[in-house]
C-alpha positions in Angstrom: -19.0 -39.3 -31.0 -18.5 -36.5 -28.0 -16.1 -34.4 -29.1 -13.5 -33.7 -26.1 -11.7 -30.1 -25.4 -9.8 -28.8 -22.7 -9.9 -25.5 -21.6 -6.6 -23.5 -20.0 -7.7 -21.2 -17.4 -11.3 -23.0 -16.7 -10.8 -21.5 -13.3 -10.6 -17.5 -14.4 -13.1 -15.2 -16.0 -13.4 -16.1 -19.7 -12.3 -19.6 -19.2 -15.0 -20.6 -16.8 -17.7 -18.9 -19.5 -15.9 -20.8 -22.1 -16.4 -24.5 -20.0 -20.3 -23.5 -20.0 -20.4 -23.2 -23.3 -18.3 -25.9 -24.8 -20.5 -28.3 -22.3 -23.8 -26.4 -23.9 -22.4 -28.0 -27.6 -22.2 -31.2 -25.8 -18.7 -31.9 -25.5 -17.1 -33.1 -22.6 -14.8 -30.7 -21.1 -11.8 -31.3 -18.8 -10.9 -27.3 -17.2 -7.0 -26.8 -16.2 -5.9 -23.8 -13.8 -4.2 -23.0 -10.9 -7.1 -22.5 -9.1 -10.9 -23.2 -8.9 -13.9 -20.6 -10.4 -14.0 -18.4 -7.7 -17.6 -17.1 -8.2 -19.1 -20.6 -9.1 -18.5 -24.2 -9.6 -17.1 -25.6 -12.7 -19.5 -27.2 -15.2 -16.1 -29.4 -16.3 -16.9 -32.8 -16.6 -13.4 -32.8 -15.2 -11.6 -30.1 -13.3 -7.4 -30.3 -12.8 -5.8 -27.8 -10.3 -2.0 -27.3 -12.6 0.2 -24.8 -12.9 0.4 -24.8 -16.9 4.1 -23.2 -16.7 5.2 -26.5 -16.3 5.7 -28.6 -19.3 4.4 -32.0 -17.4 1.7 -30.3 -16.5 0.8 -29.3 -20.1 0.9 -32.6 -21.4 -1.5 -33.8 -19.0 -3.9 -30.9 -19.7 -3.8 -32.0 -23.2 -3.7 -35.9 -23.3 -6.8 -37.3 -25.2 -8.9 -33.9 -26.0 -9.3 -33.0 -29.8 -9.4 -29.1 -29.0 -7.4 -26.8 -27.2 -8.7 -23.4 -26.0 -5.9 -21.8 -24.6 -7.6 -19.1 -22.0 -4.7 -19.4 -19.4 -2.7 -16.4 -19.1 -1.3 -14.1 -16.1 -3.1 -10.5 -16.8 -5.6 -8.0 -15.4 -6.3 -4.5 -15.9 -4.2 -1.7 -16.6 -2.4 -0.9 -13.1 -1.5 -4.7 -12.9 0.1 -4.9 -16.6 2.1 -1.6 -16.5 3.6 -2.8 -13.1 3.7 -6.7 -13.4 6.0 -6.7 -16.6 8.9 -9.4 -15.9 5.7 -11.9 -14.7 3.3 -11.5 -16.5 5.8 -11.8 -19.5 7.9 -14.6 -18.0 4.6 -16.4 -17.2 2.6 -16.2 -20.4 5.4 -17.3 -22.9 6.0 -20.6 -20.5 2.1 -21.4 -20.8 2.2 -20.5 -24.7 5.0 -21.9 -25.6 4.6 -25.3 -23.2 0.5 -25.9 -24.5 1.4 -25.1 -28.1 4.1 -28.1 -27.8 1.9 -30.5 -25.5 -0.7 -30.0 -27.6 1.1 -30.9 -31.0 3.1 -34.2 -29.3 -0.1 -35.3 -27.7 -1.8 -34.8 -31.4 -4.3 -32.7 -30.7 -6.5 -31.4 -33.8 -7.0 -27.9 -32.9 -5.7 -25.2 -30.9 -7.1 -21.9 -29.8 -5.3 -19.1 -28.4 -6.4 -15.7 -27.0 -4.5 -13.1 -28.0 -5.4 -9.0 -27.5 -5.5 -5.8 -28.7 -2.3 -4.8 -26.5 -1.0 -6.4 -29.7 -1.8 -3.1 -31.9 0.9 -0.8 -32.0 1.2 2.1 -29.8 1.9 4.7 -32.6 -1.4 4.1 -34.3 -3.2 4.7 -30.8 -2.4 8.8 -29.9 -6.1 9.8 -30.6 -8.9 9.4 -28.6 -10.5 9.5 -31.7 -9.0 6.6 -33.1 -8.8 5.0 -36.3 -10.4 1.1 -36.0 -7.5 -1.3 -35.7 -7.6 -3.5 -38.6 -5.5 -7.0 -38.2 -2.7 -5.8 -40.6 -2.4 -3.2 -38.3 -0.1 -5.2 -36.0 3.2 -4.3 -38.1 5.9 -2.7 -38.1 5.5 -3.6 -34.3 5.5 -1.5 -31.3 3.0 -3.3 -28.7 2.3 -2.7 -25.1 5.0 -3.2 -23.0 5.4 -6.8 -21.3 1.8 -8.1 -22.1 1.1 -6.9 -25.7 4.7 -8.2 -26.7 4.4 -12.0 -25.4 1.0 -11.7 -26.8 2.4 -11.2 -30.0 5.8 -13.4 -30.2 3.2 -16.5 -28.9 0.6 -15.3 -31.9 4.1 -16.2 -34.4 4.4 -19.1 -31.9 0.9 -20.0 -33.3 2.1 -19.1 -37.3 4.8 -21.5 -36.8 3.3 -24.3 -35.8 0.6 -23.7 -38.2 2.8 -23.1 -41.1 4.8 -25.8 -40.2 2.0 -28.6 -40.2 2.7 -29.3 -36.9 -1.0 -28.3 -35.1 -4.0 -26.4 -36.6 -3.7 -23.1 -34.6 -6.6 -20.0 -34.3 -5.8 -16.9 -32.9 -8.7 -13.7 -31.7 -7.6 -10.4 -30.7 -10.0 -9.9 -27.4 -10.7 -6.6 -27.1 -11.5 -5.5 -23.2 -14.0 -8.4 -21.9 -16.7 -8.1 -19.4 -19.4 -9.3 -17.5 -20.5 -11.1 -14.8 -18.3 -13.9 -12.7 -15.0 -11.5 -13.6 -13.0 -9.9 -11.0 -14.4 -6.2 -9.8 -11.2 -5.9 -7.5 -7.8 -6.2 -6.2 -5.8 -4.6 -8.8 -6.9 -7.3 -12.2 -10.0 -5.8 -12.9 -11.0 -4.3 -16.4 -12.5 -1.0 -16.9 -16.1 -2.1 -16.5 -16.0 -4.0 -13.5 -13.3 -1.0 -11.4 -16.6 1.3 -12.7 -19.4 -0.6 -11.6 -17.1 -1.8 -8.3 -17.2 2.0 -7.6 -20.4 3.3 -9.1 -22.3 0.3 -6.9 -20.6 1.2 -3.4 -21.0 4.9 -3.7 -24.1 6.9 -3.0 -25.6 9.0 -5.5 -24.3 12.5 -5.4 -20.9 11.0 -4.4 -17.5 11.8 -6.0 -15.7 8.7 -7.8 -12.0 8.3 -8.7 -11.6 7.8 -12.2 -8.0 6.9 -13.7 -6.7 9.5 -16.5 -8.7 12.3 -17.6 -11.7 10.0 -18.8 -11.6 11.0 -22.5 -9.3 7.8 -22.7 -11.5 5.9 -25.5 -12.0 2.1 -25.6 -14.6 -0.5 -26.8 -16.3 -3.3 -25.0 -17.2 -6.6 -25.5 -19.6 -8.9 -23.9 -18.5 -12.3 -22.6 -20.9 -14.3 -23.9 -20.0 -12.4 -28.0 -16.6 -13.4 -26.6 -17.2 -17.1 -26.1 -19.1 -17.4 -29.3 -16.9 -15.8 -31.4 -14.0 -18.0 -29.9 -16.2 -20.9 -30.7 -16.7 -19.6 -34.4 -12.6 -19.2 -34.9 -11.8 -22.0 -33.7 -13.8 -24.2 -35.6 -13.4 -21.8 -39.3 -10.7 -22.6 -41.7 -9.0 -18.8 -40.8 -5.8 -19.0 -39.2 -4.7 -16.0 -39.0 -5.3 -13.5 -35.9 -8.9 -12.0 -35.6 -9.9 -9.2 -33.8 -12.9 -10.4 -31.4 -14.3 -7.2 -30.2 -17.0 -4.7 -30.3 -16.2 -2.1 -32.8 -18.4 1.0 -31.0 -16.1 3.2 -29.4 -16.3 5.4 -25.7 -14.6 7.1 -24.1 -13.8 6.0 -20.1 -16.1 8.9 -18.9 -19.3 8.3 -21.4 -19.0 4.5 -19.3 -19.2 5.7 -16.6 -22.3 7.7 -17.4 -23.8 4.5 -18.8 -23.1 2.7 -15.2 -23.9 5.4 -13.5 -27.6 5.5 -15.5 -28.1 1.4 -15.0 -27.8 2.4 -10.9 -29.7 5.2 -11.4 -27.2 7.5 -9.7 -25.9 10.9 -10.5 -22.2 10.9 -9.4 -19.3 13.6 -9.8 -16.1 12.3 -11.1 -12.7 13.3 -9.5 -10.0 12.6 -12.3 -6.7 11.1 -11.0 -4.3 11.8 -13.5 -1.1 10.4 -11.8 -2.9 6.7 -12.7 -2.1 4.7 -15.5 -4.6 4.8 -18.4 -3.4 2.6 -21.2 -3.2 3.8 -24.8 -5.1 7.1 -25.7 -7.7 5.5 -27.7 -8.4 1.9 -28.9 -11.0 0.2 -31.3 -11.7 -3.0 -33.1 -12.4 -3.0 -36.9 -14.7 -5.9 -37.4 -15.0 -6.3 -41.3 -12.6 -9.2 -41.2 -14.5 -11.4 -38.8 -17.7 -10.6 -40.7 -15.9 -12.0 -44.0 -14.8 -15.1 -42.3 -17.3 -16.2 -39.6 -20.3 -14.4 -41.3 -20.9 -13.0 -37.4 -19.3 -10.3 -35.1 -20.2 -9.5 -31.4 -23.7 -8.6 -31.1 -24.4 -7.6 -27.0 -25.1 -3.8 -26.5 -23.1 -1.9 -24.3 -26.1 -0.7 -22.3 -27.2 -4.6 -22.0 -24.3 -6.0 -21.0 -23.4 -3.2 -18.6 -26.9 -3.9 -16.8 -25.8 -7.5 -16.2 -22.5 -6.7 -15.1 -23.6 -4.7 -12.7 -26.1 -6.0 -11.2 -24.1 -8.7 -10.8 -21.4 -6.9 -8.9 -24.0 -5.0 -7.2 -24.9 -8.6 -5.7 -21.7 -9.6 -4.8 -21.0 -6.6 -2.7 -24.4 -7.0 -1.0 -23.8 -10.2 0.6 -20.9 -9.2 1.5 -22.6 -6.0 3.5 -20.1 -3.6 1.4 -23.4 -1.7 0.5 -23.6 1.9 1.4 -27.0 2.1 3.2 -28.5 4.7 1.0 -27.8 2.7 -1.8 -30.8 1.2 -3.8 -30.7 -1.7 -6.0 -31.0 -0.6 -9.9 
């Protein structure tokens, strides 16, 4: 029998990869978001515009699927959640909070939510040099402000009802997803995509704005590890949180080298250092999802960058944002 899944923001960046998958596997897939893909049609068998704060609208979303994956949230990159804090926090516990019920009353056997690494606490991320954040990391607590704490108050959302024997729950840690079909501008974009955004419309010998001083360290990971490793949580027997992540660690400058090289530019970077730029240094530890999935993100950052790029590179082609000295890579 076709198994049947909803996904909760089909219409955004990991959500729409995640719809693609789920109907690779063969299920029938119903996407919920407040607003179509932007880059490309849904491959949902069934596609509902909702705004998922609303409890109504949750119990639709979630009337005769067997699995939730809970994607939906109100985020972006590092300017938007250090100025955004009363939304995005206001916004993301009502979707938590509101799918986590619907999805329990309407009996739903399983229920994936997407967590991050703004979880982490910020005392144990000083050094750009940082030690890999193991899962037991996340207490005593002291997450980012406004996103990392909802993050982590609808993670014991997820304990509770799991605990309780009210819904089977699964919970990854996303470290800093990327690739192609995600936003490259307007404030929500990650690291990657501001990066190639500005390595792409430059010309080569050009200056580029970088936020912080660039030795800022982070690790990537590609969206299609991402949408695999949900699929892998979801489906295991481990409940508790996961980190979902790549564990190989640069810092903001050394990416920009590596975009620069897949556009085979030189550039000089101009550091702003009045910008926001997140915790000092952040990284994944992987040995737990290796223990319980047997797997752990496997895209190089060099591979996935290419993609990335040349995707945004396309994007801002058609739309004649190309400087005219600018070659393809």
């Amino acid at each position: 029998m076709q198994r049947r899944a909803v996904v909760g923001g089909a219409g955004g960046f990991i959500g729409h990869h995640m719809v693609r998958y789920l109907k690779d596997k063969g299920y029938w897939v119903r996407g919920v978001d407040i607003k179509e893909p932007e880059y490309e049609a849904t491959a949902a068998d069934e596609f509902l515009v909702l705004d998922l704060r609303e409890w109504d609208n949750c119990v639709r979303a979630t009337e005769g699927v067997e699995e939730v994956y809970q994607l939906a949230a109100d985020m972006g990159g590092i300017g938007y959640i250090t100025g955004n804090r009363v939304e995005i926090a206001r916004n993301n516990v009502l979707i938590n909070a509101h799918m986590l019920e619907a999805a329990y009353k309407n009996g739903v056997q399983r229920h994936f939510y997407s967590s991050s690494a703004c979880i982490y606490p910020m005392y144990k991320q000083h050094d750009p040099d940082v030690t890999p954040l193991k899962e037991e990391d996340a207490y005593p607590a002291d997450p980012e402000e406004g996103y990392g704490w909802e993050k982590l108050y609808s993670e014991k959302l997820c304990q509770y009802y799991q605990e309780e024997g009210k819904l089977e729950t699964r919970v990854a840690r996303f470290h800093n997803i990327y690739g192609p079909l995600g936003t490259y501008e307007g404030g929500r974009e990650k690291a990657p995509a501001a990066i190639s955004r500005k390595v792409a419309l430059a010309n080569d010998g050009d200056d580029i704005e970088i936020w912080g001083d660039g030795q800022q360290t982070r690790s990537f990971t590609y969206v299609d590890d991402c949408v695999e490793g949900i699929y892998r949580i979801a489906q295991s027997d481990h409940w508790e949180p996961l980190n979902l992540g790549s564990d190989r660690l640069v810092t903001i400058d050394q990416l920009v080298d590596l975009v620069s090289d897949v556009a085979g530019k030189t550039l000089e970077k101009q550091h702003d250092l009045t910008k926001p730029q997140g915790v000092r240094g952040r990284n994944s530890d992987n040995d737990r999802c290796k223990a319980a999935l047997g797997w752990a993100p496997e895209v190089t950052l060099e591979d996935g960058l290419k993609s990335t790029y040349a995707w945004i590179e396309t994007q801002l082609d058609a739309a004649g944002r190309l400087p005219a000295a600018a070659t393809s890579a």
